[in-house]
C-alpha positions, 0 to 999 in steps of 0.5 A: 413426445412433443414438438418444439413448438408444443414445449414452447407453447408450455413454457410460455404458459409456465412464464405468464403464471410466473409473472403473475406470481411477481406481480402479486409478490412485487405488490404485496412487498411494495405495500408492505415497505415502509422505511426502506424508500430506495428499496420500495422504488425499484420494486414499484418501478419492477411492477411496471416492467412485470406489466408490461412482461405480461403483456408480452408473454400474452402477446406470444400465446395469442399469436401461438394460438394458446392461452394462459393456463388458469391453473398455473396462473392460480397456483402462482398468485397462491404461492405469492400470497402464502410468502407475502404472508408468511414474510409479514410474519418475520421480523427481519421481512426486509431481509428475507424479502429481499432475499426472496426477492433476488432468489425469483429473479434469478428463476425469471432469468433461467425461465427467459434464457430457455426461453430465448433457446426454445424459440430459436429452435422453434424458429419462432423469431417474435417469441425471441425477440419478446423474451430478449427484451424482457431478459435484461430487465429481470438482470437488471433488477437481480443485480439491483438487488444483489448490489443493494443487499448489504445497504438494505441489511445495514439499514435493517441492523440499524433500526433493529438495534434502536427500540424507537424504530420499526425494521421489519418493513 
């Protein structure tokens, strides 16, 4: 059995991992992107924001009196760089990046909604008040996505279509 508190303490664990694993995804799509402007914009702007998340997140653990499990963390970054590669390897990357994109969003905000709940019955109101302020950022930038997906999906289908330009990326 575990503790309110002790299942917090998890979680939290678990959202510094993941938002490593967006950090390293984020970078790796932004560096990749090279024809879709707006779409390089609000993932660069999404890094900021993922940052400072993590900073957050750290804050939590610290004034919790834990601290970010290396293996989680790692097992994040591994993922994030299997789907970076594997995406390089599409030829509509965009697309699915994308895709992927607006997937792990929607995961951050299951994880932070959790979140939220848990610490409220934790009675842990700074660990609230933390992953309040990072909810609408992870609603914000999947609507941003949603909304943008048939513009990203046009622009791709009108590259790939022309043999003088590049769609992939």
């Amino acid at each position: 059995m575990a503790t309110p508190q002790e299942n917090l303490l998890d979680w939290l664990r678990d959202a510094h991992a993941m938002e490593q694993q967006a950090e390293k995804m984020l970078k790796a799509q932004s560096a990749r992107l090279e024809h879709y402007p707006k779409l390089k914009a609000r993932i660069d702007q999404h890094v900021e924001e993922t940052l400072g998340q993590q900073q957050l997140i750290d804050g939590c653990l610290e004034r919790l009196g834990g601290s970010a499990s290396t293996i989680k963390d790692m097992t994040g970054k591994l993922m994030a760089f299997g789907q970076a590669v594997g995406g390089s390897l599409m030829s509509d990357e965009v697309v699915k990046g994308a895709m992927a994109g607006y997937v792990f969003e929607n995961v951050e905000i299951a994880t932070y909604t959790v979140l939220i709940a848990a610490a409220k019955a934790a009675g842990d109101k700074q660990t609230q008040a933390a992953c309040e302020k990072i909810l609408p950022q992870e609603k914000a930038m999947a609507k941003w996505i949603l909304d943008h997906l048939p513009e990203i999906t046009e622009a791709f289908l009108a590259r790939s279509e022309d043999p003088e330009l590049e769609a992939k990326k």
